[in-house]
mmCIF file of the N, C-alpha and C atoms, coordinates in Angstrom:
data_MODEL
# 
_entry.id   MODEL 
# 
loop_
_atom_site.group_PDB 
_atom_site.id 
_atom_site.type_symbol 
_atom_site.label_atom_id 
_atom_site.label_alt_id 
_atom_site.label_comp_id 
_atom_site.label_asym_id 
_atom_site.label_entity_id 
_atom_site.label_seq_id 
_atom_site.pdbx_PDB_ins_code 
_atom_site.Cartn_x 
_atom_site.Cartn_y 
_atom_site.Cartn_z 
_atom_site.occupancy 
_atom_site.B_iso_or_equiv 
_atom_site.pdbx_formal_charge 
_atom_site.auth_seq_id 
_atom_site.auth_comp_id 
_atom_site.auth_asym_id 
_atom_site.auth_atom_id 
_atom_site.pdbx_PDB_model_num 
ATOM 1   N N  . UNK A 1 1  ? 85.679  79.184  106.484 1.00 0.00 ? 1  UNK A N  1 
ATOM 2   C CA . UNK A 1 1  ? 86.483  80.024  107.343 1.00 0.00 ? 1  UNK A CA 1 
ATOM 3   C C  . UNK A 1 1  ? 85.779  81.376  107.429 1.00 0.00 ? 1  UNK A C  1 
ATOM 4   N N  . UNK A 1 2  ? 85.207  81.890  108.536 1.00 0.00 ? 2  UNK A N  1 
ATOM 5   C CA . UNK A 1 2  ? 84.852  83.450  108.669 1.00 0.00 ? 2  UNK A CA 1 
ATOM 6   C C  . UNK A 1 2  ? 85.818  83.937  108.948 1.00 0.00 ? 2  UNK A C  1 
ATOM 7   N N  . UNK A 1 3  ? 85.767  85.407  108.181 1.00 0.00 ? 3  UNK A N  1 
ATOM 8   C CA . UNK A 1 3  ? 86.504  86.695  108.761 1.00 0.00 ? 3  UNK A CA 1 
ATOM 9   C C  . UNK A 1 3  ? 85.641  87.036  110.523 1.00 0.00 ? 3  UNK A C  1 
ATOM 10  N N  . UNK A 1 4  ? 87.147  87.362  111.328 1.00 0.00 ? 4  UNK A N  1 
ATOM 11  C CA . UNK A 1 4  ? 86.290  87.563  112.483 1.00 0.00 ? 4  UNK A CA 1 
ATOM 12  C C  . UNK A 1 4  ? 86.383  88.902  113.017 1.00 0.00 ? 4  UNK A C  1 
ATOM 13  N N  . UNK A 1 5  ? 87.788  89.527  112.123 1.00 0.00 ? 5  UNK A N  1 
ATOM 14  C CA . UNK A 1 5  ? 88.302  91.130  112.599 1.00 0.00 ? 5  UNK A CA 1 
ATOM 15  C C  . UNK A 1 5  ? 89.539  91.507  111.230 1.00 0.00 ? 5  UNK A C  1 
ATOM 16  N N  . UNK A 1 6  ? 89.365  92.786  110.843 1.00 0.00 ? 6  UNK A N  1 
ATOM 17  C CA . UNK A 1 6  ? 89.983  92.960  109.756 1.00 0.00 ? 6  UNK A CA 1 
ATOM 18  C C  . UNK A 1 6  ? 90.541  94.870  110.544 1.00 0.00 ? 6  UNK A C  1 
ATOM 19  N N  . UNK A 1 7  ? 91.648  95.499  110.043 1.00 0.00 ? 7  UNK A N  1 
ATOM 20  C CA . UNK A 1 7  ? 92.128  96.184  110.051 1.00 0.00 ? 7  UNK A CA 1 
ATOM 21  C C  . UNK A 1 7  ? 92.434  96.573  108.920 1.00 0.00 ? 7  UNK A C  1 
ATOM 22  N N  . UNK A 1 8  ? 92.250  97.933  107.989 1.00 0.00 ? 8  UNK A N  1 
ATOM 23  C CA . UNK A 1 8  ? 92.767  97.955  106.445 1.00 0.00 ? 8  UNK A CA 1 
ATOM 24  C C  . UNK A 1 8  ? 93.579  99.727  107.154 1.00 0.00 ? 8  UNK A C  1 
ATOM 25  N N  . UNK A 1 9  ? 94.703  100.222 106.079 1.00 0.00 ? 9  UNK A N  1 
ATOM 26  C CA . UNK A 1 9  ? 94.596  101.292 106.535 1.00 0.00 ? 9  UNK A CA 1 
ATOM 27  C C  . UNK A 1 9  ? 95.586  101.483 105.067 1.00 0.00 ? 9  UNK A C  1 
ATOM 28  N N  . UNK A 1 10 ? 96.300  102.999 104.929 1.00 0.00 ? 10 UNK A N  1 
ATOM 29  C CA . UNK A 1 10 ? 96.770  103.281 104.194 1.00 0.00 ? 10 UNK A CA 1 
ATOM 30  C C  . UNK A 1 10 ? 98.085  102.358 103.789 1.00 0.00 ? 10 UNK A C  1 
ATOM 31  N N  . UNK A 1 11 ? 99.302  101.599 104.565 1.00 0.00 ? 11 UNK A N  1 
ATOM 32  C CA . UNK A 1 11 ? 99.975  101.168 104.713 1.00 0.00 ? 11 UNK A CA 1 
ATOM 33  C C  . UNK A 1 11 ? 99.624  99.601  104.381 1.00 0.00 ? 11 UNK A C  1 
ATOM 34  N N  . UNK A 1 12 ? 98.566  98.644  104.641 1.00 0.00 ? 12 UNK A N  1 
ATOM 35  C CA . UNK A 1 12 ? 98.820  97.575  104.440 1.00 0.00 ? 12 UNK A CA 1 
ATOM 36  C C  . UNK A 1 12 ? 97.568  97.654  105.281 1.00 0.00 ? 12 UNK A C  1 
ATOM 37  N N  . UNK A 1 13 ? 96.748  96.050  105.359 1.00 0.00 ? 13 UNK A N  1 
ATOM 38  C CA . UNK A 1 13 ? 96.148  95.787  106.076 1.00 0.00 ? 13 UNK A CA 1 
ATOM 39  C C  . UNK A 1 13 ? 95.959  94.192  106.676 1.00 0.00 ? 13 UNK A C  1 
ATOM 40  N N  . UNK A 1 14 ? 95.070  93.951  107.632 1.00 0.00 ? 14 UNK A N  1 
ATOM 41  C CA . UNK A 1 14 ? 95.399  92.677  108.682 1.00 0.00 ? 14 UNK A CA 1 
ATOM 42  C C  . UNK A 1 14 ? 94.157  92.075  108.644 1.00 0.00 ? 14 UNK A C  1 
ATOM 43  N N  . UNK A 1 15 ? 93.695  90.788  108.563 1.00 0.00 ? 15 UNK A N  1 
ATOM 44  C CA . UNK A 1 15 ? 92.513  89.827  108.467 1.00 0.00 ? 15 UNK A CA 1 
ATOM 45  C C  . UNK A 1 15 ? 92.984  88.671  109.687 1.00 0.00 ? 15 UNK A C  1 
ATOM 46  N N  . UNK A 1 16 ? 91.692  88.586  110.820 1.00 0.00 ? 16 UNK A N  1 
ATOM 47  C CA . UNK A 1 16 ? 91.953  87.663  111.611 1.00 0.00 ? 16 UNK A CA 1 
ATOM 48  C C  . UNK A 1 16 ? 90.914  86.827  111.052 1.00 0.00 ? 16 UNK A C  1 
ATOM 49  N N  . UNK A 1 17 ? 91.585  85.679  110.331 1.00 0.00 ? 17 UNK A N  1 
ATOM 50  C CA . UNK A 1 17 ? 89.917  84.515  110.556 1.00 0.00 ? 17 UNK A CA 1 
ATOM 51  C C  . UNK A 1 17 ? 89.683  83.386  111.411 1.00 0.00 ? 17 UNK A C  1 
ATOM 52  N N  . UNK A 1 18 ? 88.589  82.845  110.932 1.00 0.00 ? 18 UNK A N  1 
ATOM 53  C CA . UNK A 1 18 ? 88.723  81.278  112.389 1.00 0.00 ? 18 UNK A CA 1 
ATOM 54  C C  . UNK A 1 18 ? 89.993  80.592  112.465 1.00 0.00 ? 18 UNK A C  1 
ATOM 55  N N  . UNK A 1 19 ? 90.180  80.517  111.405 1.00 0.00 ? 19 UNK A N  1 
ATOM 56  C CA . UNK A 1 19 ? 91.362  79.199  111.380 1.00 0.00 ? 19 UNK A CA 1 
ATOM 57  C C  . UNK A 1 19 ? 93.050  80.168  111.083 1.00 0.00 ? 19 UNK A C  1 
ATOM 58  N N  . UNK A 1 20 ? 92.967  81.696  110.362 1.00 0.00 ? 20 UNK A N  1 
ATOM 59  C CA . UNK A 1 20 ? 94.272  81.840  110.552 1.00 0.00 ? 20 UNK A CA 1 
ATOM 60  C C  . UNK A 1 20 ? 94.277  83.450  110.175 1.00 0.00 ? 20 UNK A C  1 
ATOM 61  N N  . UNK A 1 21 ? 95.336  84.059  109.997 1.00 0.00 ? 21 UNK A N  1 
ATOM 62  C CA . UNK A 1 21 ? 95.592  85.162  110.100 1.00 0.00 ? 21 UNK A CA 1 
ATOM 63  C C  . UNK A 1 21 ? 96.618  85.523  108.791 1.00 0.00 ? 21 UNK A C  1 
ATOM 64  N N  . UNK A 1 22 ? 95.756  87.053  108.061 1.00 0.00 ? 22 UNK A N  1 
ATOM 65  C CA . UNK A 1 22 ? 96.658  86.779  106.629 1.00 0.00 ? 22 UNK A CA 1 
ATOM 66  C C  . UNK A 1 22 ? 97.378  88.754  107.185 1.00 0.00 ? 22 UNK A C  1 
ATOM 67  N N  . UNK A 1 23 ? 98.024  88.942  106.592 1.00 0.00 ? 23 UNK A N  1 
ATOM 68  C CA . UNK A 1 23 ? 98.488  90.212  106.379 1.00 0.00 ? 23 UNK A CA 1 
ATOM 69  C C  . UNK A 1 23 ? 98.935  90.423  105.060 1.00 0.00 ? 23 UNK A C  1 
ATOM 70  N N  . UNK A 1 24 ? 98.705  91.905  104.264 1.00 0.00 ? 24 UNK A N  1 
ATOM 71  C CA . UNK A 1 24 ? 99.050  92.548  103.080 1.00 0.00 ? 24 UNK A CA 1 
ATOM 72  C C  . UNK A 1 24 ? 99.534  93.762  103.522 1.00 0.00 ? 24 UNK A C  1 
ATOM 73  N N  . UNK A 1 25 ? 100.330 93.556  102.428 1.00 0.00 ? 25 UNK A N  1 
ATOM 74  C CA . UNK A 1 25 ? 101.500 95.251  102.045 1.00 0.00 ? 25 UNK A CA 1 
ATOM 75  C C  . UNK A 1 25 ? 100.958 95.430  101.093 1.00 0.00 ? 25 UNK A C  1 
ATOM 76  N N  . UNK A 1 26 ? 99.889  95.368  99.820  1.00 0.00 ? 26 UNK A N  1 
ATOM 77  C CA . UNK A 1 26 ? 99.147  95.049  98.254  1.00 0.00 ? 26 UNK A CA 1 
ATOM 78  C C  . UNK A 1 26 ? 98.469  96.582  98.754  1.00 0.00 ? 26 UNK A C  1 
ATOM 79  N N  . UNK A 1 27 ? 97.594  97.037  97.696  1.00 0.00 ? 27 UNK A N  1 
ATOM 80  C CA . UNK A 1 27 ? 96.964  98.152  97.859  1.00 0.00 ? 27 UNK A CA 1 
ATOM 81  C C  . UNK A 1 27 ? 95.480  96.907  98.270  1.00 0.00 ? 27 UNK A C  1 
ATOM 82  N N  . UNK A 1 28 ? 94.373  97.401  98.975  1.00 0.00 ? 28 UNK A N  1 
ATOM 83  C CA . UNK A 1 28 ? 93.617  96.556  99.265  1.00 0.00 ? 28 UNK A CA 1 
ATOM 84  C C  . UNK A 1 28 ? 92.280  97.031  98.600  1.00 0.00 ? 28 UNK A C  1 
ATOM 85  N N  . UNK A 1 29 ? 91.666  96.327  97.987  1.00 0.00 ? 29 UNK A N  1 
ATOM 86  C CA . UNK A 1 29 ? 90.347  96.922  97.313  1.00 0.00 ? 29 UNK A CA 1 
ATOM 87  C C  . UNK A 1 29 ? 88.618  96.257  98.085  1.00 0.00 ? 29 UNK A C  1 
ATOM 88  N N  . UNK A 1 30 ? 88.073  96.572  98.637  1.00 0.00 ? 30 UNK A N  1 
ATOM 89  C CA . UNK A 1 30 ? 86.412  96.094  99.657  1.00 0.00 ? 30 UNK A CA 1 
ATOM 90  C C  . UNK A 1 30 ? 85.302  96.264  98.478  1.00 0.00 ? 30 UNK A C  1 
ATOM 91  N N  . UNK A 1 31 ? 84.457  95.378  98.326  1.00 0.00 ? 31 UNK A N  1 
ATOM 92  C CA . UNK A 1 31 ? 83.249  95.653  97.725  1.00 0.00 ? 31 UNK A CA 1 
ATOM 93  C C  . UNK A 1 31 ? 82.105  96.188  98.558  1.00 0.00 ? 31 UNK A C  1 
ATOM 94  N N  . UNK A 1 32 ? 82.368  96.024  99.733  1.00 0.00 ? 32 UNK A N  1 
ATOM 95  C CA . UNK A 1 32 ? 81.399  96.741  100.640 1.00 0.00 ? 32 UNK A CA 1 
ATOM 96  C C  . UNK A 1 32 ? 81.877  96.785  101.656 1.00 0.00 ? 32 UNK A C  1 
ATOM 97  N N  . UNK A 1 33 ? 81.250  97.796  102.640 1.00 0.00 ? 33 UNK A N  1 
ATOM 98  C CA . UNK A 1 33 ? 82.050  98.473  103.785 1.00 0.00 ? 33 UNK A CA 1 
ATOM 99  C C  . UNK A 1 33 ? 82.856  96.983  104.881 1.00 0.00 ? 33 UNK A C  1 
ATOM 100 N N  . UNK A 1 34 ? 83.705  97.304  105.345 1.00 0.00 ? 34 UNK A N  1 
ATOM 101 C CA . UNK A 1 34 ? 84.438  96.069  106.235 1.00 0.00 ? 34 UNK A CA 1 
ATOM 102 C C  . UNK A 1 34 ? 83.391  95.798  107.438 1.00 0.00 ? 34 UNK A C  1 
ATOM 103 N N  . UNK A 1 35 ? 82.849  96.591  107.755 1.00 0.00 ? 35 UNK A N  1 
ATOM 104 C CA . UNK A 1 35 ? 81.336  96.432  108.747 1.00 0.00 ? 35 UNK A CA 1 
ATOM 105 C C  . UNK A 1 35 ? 80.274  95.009  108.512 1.00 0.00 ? 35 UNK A C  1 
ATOM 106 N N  . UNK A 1 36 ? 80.313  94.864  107.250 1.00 0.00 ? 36 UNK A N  1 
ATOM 107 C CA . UNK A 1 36 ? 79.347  93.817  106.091 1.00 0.00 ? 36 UNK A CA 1 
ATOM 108 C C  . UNK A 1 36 ? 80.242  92.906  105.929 1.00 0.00 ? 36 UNK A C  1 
ATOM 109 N N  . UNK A 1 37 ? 81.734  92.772  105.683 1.00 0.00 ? 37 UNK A N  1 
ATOM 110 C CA . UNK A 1 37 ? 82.062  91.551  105.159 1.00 0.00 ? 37 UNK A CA 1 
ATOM 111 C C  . UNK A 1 37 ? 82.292  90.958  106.860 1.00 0.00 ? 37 UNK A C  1 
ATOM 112 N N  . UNK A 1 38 ? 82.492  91.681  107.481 1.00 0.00 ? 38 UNK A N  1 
ATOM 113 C CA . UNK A 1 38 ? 82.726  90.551  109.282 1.00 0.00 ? 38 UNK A CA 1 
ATOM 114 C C  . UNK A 1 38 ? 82.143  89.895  109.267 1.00 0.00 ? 38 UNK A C  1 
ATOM 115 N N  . UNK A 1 39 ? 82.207  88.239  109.680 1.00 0.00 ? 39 UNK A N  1 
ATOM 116 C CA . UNK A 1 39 ? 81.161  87.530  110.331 1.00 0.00 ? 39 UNK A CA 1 
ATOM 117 C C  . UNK A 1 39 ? 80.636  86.765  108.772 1.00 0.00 ? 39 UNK A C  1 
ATOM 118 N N  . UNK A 1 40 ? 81.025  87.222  107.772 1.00 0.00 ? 40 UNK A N  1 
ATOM 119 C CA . UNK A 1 40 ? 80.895  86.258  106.275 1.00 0.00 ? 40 UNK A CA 1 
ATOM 120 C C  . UNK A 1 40 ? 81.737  85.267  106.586 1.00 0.00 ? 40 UNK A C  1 
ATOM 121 N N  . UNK A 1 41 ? 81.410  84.538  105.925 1.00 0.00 ? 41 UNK A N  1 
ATOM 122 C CA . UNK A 1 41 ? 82.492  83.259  105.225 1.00 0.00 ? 41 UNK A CA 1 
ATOM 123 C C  . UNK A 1 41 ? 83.135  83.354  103.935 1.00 0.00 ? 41 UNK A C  1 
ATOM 124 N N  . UNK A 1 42 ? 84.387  82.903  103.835 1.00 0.00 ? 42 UNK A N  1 
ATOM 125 C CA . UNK A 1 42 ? 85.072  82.773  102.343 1.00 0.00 ? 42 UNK A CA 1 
ATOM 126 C C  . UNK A 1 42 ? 84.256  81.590  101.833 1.00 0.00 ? 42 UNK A C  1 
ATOM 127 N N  . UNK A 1 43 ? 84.206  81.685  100.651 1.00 0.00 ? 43 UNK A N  1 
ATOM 128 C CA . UNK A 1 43 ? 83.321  80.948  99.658  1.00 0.00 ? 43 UNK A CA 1 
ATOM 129 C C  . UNK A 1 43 ? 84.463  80.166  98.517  1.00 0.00 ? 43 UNK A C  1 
ATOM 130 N N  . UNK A 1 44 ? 85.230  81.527  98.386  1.00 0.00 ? 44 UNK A N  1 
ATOM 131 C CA . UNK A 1 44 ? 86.158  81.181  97.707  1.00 0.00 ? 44 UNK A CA 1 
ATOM 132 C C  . UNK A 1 44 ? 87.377  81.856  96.695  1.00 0.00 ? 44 UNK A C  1 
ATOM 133 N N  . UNK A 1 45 ? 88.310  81.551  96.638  1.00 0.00 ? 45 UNK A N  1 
ATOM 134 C CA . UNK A 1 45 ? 89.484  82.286  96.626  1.00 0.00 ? 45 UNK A CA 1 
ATOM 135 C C  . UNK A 1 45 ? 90.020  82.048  94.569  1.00 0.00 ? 45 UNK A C  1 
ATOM 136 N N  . UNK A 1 46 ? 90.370  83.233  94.874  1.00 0.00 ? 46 UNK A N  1 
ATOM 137 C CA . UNK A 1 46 ? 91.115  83.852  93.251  1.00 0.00 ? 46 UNK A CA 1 
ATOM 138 C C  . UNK A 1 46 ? 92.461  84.143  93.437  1.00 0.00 ? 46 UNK A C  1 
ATOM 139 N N  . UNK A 1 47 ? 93.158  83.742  92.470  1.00 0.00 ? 47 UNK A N  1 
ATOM 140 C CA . UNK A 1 47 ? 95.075  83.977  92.970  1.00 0.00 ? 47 UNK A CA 1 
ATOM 141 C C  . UNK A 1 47 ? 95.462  83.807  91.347  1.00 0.00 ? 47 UNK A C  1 
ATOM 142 N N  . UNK A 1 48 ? 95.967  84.805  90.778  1.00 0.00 ? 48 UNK A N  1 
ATOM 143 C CA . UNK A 1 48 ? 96.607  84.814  89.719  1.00 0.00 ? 48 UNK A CA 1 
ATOM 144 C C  . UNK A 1 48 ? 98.049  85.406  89.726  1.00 0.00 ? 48 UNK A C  1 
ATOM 145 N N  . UNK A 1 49 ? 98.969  84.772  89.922  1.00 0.00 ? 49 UNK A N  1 
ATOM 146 C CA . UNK A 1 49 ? 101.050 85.431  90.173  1.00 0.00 ? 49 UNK A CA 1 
ATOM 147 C C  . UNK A 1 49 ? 100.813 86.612  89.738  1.00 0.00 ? 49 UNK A C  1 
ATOM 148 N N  . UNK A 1 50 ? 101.300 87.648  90.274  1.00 0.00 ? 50 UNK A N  1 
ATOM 149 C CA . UNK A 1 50 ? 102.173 89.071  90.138  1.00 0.00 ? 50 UNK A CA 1 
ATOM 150 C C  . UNK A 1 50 ? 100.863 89.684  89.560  1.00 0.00 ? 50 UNK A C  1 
ATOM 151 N N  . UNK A 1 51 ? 99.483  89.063  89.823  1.00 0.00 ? 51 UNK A N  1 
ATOM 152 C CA . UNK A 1 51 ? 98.428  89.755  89.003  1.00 0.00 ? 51 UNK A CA 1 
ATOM 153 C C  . UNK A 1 51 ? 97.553  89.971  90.312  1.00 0.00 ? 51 UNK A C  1 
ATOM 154 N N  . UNK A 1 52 ? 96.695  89.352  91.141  1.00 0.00 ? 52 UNK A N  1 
ATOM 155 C CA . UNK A 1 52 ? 95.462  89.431  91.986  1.00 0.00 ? 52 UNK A CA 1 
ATOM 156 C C  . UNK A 1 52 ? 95.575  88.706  92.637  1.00 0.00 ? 52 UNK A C  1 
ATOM 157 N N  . UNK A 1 53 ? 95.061  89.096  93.990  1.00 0.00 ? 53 UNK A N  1 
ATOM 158 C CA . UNK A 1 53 ? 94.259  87.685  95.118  1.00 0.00 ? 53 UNK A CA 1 
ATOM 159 C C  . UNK A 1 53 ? 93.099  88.407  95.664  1.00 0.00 ? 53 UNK A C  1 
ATOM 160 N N  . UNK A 1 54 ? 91.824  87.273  95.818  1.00 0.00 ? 54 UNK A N  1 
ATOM 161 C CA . UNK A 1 54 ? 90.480  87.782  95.967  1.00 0.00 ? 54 UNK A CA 1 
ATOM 162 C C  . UNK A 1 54 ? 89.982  86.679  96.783  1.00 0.00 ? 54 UNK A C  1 
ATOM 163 N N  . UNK A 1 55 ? 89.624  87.446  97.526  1.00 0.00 ? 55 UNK A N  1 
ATOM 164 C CA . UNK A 1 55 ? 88.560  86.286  98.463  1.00 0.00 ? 55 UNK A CA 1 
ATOM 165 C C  . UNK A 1 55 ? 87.100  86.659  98.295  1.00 0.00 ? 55 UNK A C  1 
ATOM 166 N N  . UNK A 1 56 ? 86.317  86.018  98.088  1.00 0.00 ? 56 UNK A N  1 
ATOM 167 C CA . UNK A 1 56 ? 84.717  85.974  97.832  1.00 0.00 ? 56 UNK A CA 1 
ATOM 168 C C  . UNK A 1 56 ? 84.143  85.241  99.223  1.00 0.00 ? 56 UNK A C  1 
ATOM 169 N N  . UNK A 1 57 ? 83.341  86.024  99.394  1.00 0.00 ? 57 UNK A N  1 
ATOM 170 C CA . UNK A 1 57 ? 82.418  85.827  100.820 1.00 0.00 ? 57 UNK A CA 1 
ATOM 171 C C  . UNK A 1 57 ? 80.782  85.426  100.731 1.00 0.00 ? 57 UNK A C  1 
ATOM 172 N N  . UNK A 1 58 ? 80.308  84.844  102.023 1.00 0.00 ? 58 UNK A N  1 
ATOM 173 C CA . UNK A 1 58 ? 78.989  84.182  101.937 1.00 0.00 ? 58 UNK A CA 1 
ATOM 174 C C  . UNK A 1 58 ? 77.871  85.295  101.178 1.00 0.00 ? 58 UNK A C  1 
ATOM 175 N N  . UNK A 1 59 ? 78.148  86.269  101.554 1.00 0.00 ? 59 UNK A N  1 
ATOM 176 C CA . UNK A 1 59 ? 77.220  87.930  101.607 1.00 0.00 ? 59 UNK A CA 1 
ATOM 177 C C  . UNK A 1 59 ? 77.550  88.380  99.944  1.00 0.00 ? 59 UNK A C  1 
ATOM 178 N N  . UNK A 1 60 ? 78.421  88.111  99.196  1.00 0.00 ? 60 UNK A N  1 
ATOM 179 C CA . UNK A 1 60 ? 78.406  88.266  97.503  1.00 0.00 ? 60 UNK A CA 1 
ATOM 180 C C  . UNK A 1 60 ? 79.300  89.616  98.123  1.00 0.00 ? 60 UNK A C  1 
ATOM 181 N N  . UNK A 1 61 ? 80.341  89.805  98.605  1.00 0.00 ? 61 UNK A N  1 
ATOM 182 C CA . UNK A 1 61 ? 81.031  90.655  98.872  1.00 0.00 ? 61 UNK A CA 1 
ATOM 183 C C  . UNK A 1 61 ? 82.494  89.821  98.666  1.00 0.00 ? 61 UNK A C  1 
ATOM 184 N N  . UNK A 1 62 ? 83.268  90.689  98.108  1.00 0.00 ? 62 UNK A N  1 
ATOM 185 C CA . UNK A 1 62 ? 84.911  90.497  98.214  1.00 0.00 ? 62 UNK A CA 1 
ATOM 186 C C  . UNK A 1 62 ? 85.959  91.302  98.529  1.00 0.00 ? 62 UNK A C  1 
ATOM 187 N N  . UNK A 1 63 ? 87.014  91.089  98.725  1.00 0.00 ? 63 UNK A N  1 
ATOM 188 C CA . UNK A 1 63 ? 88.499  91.744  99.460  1.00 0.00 ? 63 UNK A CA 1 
ATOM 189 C C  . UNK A 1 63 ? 89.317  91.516  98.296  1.00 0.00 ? 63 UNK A C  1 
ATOM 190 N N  . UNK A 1 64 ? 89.846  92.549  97.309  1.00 0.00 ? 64 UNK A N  1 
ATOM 191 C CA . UNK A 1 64 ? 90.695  92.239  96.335  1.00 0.00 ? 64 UNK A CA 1 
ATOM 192 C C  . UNK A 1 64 ? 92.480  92.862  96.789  1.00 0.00 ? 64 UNK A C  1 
ATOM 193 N N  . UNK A 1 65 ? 93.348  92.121  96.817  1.00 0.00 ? 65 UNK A N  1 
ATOM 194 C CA . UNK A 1 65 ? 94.549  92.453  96.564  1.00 0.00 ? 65 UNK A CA 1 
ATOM 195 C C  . UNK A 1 65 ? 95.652  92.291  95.407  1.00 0.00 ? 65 UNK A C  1 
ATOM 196 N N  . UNK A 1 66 ? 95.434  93.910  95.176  1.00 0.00 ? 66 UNK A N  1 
ATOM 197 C CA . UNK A 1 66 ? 96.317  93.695  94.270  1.00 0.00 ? 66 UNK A CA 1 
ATOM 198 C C  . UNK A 1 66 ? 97.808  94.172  94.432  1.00 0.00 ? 66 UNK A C  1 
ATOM 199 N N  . UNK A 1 67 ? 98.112  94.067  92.681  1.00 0.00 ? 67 UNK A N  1 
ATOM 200 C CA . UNK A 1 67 ? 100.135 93.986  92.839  1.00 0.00 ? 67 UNK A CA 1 
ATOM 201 C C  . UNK A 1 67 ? 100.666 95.206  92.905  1.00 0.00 ? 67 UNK A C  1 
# 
């Protein structure tokens, strides 16, 4: 699944990918600028309850949300 358009802002932020569309109210954490992760692929996903969710991308870049 690529990210194809992402929106982050103080309030929450918005991820359009190929196949679907996620939204967060979480504080949102980028390993590198949102410019670099566009156009990656998820590789693969981290989810621990009331603790983290992380998506890992083709480029060794990730999107962390936390609680």
């Amino acid at each position: 699944m690529k990210l194809l358009d992402a929106e982050v802002s103080a309030d929450g932020a918005g991820f359009q990918f190929s196949d679907c569309a996620l939204v967060a109210f979480n504080p949102v954490s980028l390993s590198k600028q949102l410019s670099e992760i566009i156009n990656s692929e998820v590789c693969a996903v981290s989810f621990q309850e009331n603790q983290h969710f992380e998506l890992k991308f083709s480029n060794d870049s990730t999107i962390s949300f936390g609680a």
